[in-house]
VEXDREN-2710 file (C-alpha; in Angstrom, 1 decimal):
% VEXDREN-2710
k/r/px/py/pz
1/UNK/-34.6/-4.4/27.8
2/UNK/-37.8/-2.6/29.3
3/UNK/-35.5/0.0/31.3
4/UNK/-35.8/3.9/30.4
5/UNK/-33.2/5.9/30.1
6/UNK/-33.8/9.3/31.0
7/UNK/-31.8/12.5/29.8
8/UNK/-30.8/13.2/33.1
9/UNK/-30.1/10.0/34.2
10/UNK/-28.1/9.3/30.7
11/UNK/-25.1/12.0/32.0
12/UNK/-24.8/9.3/34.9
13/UNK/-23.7/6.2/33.3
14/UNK/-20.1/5.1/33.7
15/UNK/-18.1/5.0/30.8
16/UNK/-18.2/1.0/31.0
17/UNK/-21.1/0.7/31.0
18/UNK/-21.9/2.8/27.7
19/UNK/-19.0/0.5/25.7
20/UNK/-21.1/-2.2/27.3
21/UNK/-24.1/-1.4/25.7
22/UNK/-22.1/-0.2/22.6
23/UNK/-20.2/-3.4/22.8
24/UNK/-23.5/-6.1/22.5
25/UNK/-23.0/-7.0/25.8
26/UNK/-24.0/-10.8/25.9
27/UNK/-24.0/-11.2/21.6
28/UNK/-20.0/-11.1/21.6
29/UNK/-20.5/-10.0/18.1
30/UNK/-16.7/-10.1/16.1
31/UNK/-18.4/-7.2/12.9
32/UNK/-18.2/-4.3/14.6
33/UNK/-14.5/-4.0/14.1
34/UNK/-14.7/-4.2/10.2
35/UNK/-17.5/-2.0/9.4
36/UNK/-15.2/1.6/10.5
37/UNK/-15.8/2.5/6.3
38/UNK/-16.6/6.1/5.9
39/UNK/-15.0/7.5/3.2
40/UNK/-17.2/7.5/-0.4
41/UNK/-15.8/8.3/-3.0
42/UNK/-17.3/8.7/-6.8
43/UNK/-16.1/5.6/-9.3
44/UNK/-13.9/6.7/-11.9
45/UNK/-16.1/8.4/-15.1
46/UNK/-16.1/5.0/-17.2
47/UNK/-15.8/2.6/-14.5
48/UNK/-17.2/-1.1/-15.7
49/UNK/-17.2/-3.0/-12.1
50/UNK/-19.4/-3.1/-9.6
51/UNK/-18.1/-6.0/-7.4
52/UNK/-14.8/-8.7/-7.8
53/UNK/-14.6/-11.5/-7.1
54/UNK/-10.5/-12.4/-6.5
55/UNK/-9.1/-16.4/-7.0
56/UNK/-6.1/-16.4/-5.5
57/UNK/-4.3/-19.6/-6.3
58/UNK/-1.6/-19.3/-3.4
59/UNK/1.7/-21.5/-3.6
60/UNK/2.5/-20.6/-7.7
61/UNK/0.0/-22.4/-10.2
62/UNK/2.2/-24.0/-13.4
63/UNK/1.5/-21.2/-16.0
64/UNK/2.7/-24.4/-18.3
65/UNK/1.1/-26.9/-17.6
66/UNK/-2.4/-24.9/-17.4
67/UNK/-2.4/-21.7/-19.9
68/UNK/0.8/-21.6/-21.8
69/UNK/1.5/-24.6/-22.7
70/UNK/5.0/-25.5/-24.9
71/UNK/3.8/-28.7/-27.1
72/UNK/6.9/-28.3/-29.2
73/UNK/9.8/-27.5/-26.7
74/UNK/12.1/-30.4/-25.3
75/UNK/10.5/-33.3/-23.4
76/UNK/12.1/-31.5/-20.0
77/UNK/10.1/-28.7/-21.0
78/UNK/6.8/-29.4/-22.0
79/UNK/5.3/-32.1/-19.6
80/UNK/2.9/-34.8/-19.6
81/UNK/-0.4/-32.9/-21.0
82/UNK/-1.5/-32.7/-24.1
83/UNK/-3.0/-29.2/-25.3
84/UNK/-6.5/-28.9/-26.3
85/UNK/-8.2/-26.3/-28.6
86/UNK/-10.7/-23.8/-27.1
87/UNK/-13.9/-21.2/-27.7
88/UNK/-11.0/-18.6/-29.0
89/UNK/-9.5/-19.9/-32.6
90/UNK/-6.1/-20.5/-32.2
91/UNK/-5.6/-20.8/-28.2
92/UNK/-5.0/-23.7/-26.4
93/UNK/-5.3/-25.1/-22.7
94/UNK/-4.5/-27.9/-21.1
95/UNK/-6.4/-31.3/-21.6
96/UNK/-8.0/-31.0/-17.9
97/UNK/-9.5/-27.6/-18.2
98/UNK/-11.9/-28.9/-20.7
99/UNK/-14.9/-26.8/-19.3
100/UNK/-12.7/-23.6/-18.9
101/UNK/-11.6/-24.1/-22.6
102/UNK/-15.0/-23.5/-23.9
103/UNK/-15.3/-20.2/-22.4
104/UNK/-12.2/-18.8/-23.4
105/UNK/-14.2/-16.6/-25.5
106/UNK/-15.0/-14.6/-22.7
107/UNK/-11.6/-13.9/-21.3
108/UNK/-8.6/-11.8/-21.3
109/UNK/-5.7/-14.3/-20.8
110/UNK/-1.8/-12.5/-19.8
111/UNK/0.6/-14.6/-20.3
112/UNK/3.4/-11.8/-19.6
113/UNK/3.5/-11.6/-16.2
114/UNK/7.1/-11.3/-14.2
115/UNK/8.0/-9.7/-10.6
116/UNK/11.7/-9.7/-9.1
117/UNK/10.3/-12.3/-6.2
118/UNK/11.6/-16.1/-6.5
119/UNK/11.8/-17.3/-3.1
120/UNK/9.4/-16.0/-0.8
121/UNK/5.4/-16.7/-1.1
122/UNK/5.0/-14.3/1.3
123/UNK/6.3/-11.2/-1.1
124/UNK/5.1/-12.9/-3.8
125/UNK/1.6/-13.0/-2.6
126/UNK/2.1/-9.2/-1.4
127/UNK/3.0/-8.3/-4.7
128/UNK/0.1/-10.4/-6.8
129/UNK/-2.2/-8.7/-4.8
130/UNK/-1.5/-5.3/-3.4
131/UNK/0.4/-4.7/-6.7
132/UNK/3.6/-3.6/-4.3
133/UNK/6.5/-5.2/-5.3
134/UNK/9.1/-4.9/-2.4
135/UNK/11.7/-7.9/-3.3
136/UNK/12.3/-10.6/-1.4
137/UNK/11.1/-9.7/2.1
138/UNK/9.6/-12.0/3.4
139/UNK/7.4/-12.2/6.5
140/UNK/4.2/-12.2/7.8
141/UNK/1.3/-9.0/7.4
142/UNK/2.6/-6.0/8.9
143/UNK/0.1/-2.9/9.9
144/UNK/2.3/-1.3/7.6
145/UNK/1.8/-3.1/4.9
146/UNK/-0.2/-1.7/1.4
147/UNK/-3.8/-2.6/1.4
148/UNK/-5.3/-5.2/-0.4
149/UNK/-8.2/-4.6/-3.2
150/UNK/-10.9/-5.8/-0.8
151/UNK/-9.8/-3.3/2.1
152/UNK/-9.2/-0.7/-0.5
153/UNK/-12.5/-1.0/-1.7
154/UNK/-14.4/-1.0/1.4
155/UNK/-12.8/2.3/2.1
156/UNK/-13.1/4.2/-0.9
157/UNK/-16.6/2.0/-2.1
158/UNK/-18.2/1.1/1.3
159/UNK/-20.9/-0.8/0.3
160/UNK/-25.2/-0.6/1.6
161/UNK/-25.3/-1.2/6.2
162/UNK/-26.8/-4.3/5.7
163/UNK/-24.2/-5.8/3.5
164/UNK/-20.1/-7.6/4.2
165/UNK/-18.3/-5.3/2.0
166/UNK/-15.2/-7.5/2.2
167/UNK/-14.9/-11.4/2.5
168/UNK/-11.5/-13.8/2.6
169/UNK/-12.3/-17.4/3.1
170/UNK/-11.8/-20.3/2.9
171/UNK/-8.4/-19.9/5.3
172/UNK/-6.2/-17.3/6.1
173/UNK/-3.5/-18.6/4.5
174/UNK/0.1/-19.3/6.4
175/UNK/3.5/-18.6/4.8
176/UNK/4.3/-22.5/5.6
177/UNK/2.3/-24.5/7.9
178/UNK/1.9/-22.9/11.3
179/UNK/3.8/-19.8/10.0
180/UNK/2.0/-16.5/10.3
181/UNK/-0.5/-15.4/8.0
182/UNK/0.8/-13.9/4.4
183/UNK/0.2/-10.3/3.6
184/UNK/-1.8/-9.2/0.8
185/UNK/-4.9/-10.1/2.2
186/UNK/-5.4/-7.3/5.0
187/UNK/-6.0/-3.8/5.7
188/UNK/-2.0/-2.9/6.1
189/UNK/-1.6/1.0/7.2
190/UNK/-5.5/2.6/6.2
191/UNK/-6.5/0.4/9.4
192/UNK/-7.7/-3.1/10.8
193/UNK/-11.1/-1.8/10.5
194/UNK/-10.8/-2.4/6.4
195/UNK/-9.9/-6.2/7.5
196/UNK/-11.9/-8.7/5.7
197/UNK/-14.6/-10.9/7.2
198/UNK/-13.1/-14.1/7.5
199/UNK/-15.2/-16.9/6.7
200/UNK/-13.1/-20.0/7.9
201/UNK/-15.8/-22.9/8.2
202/UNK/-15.9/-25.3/5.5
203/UNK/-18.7/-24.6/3.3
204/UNK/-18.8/-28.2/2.1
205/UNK/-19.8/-29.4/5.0
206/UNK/-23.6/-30.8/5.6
207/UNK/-24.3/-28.6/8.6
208/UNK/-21.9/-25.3/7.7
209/UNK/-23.1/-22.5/9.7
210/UNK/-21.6/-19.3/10.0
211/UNK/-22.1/-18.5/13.9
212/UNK/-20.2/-14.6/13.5
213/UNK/-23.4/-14.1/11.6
214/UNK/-26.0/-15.4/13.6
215/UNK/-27.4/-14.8/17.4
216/UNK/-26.3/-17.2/20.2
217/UNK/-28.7/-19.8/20.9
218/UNK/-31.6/-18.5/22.9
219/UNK/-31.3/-15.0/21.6
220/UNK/-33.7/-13.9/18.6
221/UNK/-33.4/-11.4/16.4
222/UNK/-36.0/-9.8/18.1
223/UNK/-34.2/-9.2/20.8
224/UNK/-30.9/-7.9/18.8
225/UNK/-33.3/-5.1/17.6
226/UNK/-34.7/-4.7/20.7
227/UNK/-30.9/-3.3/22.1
228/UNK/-30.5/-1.4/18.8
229/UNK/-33.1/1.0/19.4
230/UNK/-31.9/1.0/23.5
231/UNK/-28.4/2.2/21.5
232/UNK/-30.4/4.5/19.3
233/UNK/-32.0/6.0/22.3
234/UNK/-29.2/6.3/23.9
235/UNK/-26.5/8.1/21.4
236/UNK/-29.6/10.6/20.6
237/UNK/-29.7/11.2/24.3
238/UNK/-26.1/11.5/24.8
239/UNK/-26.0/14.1/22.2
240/UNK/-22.4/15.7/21.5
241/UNK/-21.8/15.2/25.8
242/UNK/-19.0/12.6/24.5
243/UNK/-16.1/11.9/22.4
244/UNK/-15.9/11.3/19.0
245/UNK/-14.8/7.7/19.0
246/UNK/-17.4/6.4/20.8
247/UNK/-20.0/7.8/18.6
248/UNK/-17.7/6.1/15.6
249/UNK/-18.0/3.0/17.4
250/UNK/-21.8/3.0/17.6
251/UNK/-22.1/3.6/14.2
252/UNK/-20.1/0.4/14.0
253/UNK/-22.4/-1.5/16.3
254/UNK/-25.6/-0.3/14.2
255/UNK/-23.9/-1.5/10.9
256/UNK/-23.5/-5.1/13.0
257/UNK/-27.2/-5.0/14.0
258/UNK/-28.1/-4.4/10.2
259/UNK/-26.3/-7.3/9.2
260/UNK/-27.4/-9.3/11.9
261/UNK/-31.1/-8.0/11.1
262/UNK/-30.4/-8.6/7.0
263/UNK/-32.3/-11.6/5.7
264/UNK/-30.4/-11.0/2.6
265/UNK/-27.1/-11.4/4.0
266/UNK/-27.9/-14.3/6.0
267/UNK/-29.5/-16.1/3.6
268/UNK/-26.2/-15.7/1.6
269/UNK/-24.5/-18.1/3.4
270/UNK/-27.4/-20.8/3.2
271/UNK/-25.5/-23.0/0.5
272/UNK/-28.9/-25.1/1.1
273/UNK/-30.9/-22.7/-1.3
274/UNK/-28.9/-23.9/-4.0
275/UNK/-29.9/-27.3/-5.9
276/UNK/-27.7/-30.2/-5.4
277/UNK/-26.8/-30.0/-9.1
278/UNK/-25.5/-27.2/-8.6
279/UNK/-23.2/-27.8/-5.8
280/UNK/-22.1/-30.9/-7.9
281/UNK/-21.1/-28.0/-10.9
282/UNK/-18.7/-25.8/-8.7
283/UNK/-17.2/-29.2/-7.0
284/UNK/-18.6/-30.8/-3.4
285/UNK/-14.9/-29.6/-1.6
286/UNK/-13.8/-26.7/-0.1
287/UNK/-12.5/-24.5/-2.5
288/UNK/-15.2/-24.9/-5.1
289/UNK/-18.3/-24.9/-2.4
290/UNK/-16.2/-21.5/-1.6
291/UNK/-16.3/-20.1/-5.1
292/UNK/-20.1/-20.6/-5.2
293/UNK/-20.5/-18.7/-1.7
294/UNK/-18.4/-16.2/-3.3
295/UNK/-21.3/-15.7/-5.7
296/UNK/-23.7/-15.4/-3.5
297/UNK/-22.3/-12.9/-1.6
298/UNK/-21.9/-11.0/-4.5
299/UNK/-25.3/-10.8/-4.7
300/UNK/-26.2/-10.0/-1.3
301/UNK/-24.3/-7.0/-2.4
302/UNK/-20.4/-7.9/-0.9
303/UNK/-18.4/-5.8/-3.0
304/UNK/-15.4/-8.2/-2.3
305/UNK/-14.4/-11.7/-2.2
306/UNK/-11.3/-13.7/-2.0
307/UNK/-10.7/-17.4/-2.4
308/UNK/-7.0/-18.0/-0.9
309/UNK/-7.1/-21.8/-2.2
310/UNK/-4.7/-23.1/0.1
311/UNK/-4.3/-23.5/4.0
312/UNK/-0.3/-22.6/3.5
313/UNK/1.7/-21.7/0.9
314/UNK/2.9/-25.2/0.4
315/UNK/-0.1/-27.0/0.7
316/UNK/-1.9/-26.8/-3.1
317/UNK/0.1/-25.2/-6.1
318/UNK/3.7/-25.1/-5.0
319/UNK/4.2/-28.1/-6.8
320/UNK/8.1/-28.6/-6.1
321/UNK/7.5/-32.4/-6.3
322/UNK/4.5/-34.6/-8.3
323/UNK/3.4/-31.6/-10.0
324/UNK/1.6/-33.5/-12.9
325/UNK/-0.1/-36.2/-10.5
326/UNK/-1.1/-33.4/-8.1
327/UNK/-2.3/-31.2/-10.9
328/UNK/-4.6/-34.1/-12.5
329/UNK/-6.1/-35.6/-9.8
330/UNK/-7.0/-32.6/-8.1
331/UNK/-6.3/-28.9/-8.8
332/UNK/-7.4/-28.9/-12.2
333/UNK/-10.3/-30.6/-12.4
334/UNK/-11.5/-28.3/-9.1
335/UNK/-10.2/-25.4/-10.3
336/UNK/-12.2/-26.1/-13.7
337/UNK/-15.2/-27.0/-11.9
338/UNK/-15.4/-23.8/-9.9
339/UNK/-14.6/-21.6/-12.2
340/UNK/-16.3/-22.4/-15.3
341/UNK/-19.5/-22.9/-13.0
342/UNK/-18.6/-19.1/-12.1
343/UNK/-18.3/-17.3/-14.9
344/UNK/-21.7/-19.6/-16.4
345/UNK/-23.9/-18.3/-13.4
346/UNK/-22.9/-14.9/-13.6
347/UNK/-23.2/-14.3/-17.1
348/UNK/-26.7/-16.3/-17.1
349/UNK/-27.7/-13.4/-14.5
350/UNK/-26.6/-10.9/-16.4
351/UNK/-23.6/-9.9/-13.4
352/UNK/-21.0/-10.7/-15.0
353/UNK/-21.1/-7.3/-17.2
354/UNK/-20.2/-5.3/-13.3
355/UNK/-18.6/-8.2/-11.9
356/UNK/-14.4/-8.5/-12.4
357/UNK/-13.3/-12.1/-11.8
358/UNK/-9.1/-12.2/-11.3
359/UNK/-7.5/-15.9/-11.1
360/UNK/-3.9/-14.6/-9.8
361/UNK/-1.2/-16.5/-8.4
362/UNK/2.1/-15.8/-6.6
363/UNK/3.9/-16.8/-10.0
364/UNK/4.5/-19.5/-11.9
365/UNK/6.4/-22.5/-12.2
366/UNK/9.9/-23.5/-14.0
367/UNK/10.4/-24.3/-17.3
368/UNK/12.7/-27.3/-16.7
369/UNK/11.0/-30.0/-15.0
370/UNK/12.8/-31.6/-11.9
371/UNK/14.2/-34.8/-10.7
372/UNK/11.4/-34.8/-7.7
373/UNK/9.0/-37.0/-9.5
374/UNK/8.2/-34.5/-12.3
375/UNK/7.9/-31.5/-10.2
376/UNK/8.5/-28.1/-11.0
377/UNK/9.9/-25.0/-8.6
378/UNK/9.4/-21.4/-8.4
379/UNK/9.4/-18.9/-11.3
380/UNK/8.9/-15.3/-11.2
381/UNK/10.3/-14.3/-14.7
382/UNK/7.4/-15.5/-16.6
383/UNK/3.7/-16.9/-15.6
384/UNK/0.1/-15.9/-17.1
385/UNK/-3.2/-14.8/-14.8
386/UNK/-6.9/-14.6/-16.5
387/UNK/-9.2/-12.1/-15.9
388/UNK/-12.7/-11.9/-17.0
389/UNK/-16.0/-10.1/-16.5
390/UNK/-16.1/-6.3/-15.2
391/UNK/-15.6/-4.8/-18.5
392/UNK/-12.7/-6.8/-19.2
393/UNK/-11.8/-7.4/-22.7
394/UNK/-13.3/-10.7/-24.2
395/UNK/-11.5/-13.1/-26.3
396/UNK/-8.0/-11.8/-26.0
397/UNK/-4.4/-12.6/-25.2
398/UNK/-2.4/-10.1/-23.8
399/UNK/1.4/-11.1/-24.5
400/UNK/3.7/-13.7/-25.3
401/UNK/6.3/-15.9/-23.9
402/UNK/9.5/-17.7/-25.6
403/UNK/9.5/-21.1/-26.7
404/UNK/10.2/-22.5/-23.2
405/UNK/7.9/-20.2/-20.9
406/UNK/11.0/-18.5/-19.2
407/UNK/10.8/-15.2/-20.4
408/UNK/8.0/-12.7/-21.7
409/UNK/9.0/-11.6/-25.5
410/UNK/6.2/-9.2/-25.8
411/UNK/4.1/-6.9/-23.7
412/UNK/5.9/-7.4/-20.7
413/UNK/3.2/-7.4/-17.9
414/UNK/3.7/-6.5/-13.5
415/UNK/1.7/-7.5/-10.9
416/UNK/1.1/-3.3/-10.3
417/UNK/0.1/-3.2/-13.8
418/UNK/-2.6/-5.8/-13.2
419/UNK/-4.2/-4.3/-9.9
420/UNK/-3.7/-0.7/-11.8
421/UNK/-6.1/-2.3/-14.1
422/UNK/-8.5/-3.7/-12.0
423/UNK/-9.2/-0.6/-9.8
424/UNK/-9.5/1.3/-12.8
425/UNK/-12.6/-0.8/-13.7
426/UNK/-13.6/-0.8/-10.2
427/UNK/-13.8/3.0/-10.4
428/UNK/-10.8/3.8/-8.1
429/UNK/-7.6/5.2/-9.1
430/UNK/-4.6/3.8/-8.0
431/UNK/-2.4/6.8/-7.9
432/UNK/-4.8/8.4/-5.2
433/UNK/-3.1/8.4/-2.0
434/UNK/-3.8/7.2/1.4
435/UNK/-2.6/7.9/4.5
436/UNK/-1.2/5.5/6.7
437/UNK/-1.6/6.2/10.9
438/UNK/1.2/8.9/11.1
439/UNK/-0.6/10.7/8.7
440/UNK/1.7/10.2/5.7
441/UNK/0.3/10.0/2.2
442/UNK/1.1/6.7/0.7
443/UNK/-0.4/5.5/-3.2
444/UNK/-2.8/3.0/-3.7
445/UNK/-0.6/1.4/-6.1
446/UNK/3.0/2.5/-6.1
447/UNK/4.5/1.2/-9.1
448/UNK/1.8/0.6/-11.7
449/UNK/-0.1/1.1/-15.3
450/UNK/-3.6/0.9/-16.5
451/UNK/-3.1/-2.0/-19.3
452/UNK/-5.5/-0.4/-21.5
453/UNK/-5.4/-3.2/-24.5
454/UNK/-7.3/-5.5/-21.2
455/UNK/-10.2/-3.3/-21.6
456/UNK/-13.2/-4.0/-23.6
END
């Protein structure tokens, strides 16, 4: 680390050696890759959001069994739970989202949503979350793919050096287990450099450590900013002598050494700051020890997170068979743990006035429930999603289902409607184009409104 480099010596180097030094040598970082963001952009005049925070409840949550419940249809339709009043007069939930009810007050709840998908997760996740409704192909992510909000973001909203401006944990989600990974979640045609950071440990374990963010053993951070300046000293000295990309590339590597260097981001992922209470509030498993690291890296300035809550799409929600014993002894009460504890902690800060929280889901689930011990399958033509926080509107329902939950009888509402929405907040709008690696210009959102009775 002591050698000089002279300026005459510099021309000399071979060009391995540069991508070597450019490259971390030894450190094997796995940033550099997803920090390529470097085109601002101005938010939208009005813009409410600062940050989102995305829980994607992959496999199809029961829109009736959670948030649009049918207490006086049929006994095939309506199920085992029993409705319970909450914080907005005249709205109900279901009996084990007790801690969610009392804060309906604070939410915009849709219970309009419908998408031409049935069959497929995979296109059902692509549309929930890229807003790109393409039918039923299925698949895994494509380069071609439209972007998701996170990579869309940390394009047009890159975020301060020292911070991850996009973050997907706790899995990367399979269409099927050990099929390949959905779409929706990745940077599709801007580029792999928008990818999220993936944050695949389990956080809810007593020695989680995230090693992509921390020096191999033996190697201080001393000595990681010891080879930045080296790479400093060296680019200045190379002057314009080479090409473009590797220049790019060690702005890339300087971005990894600020994160690397960024006692703020680190400490982000040090679920050890916070009491044991308040583990206990968000749920000691994975997906709610997730949703509280999503918080926190929020406010180590990420502007991005997204909670898949599922290893594959048949693991959690897709509740074909058992859906009411699967839904009682374990999604809901997580999912009411997590994100109650959520939307408590950012409004106590005073975050969640530039913070959008989205619970989405692929869709819903049938009206009629099935002969696989009270299951229920696939249902695209009607299903709810909450939103909250960001300068959504509080206290509201946004549409209406028939007596069953089959069909939306007023304010129908699409998936592109709903991401529309959410980039407006987030100071982005979705009719800009893109352009994809051939240079074509291609829509944020294709297909897609601004809902503006969802804005407060």
């Amino acid at each position: 680390m002591g050698e000089v480099i002279s300026p005459q010596g510099a021309s000399m180097w071979t060009r391995r050696e540069l991508l070597r030094v450019g490259g971390l040598g030894p450190f094997g970082l796995s940033l550099p890759h997803l920090l390529a963001a470097d085109e601002k952009q101005k938010p939208l005049a009005g813009s409410k959001a600062d940050a989102c925070i995305i829980l994607f409840l992959n496999g199809g949550p029961s829109h009736l069994d959670m948030w649009d419940m049918k207490p006086l249809a049929p006994t095939e339709f309506r199920g085992e739970f029993k409705p319970i009043n909450t914080s907005l007069p005249g709205v109900q939930l279901c009996e084990h989202l007790p801690r969610s009810a009392k804060l309906m007050n604070r939410v915009t709840l849709v219970r309009s949503m419908h998408h031409s998908v049935n069959n497929s997760h995979a296109a059902a996740v692509y549309a929930a979350m890229t807003g790109h409704d393409r039918g039923e192909q299925g698949g895994g992510a494509r380069p071609t793919d439209h972007p998701s909000p996170g990579a869309v973001l940390g394009k047009l909203r890159p975020v301060a050096d020292t911070s991850l401006p996009y973050v997907a944990l706790p899995y990367k989600t399979k269409e099927g287990a050990g099929g390949p990974l959905q779409p929706g979640f990745l940077s599709g045609f801007i580029g792999a450099s928008y990818d999220p950071f993936w944050v695949l440990e389990d956080p809810n374990t007593p020695n989680f450590h995230l090693r992509d963010l921390a020096p191999p053993e033996g190697i201080s951070l001393e000595r990681i900013q010891g080879r930045s300046r080296l790479l400093s000293q060296l680019d200045h000295r190379l002057g314009r002598q080479h090409e473009r990309s590797l220049t790019a590339m060690n702005d890339f590597q300087r971005r990894a050494f600020d994160i690397l260097s960024s006692a703020t981001t680190r400490q982000a992922f040090e679920l050890t700051r916070e009491t044991d209470a308040d583990r206990e509030r968000y749920g000691r498993n994975i997906y709610g020890q997730s949703v509280l690291l999503s918080r926190r890296l929020i406010e180590a300035g990420t502007r991005t997170v997204t909670v898949s809550w599922a290893p594959d799409a048949n693991a959690t929600w897709d509740t074909h068979g058992s859906n009411f014993v699967t839904l009682k002894n374990s999604l809901l009460p997580a999912f009411d743990a997590a994100f109650s504890s959520l939307l408590e902690d950012l409004s106590q800060s005073g975050r969640l006035e530039r913070t959008l929280v989205a619970v989405l889901g692929d869709f819903g689930r049938t009206p009629r429930i099935n002969n696989n011990n009270g299951g229920r399958d696939h249902w695209n033509s009607c299903y709810s999603v909450m939103l909250c926080g960001g300068g959504i509107r509080e206290g509201y329902v946004h549409g209406a289902s028939d007596r069953t939950g089959a069909v939306p009888i007023e304010a129908p509402v699409t998936p592109g409607d709903i991401i529309a929405t959410m980039y407006h907040l987030l100071g982005v709008d979705h009719s800009q184009m893109l352009y994809d690696s051939l240079a074509r210009p291609q829509a944020i959102v294709p297909e897609g409104r601004v809902v503006h009775q969802l804005l407060g």
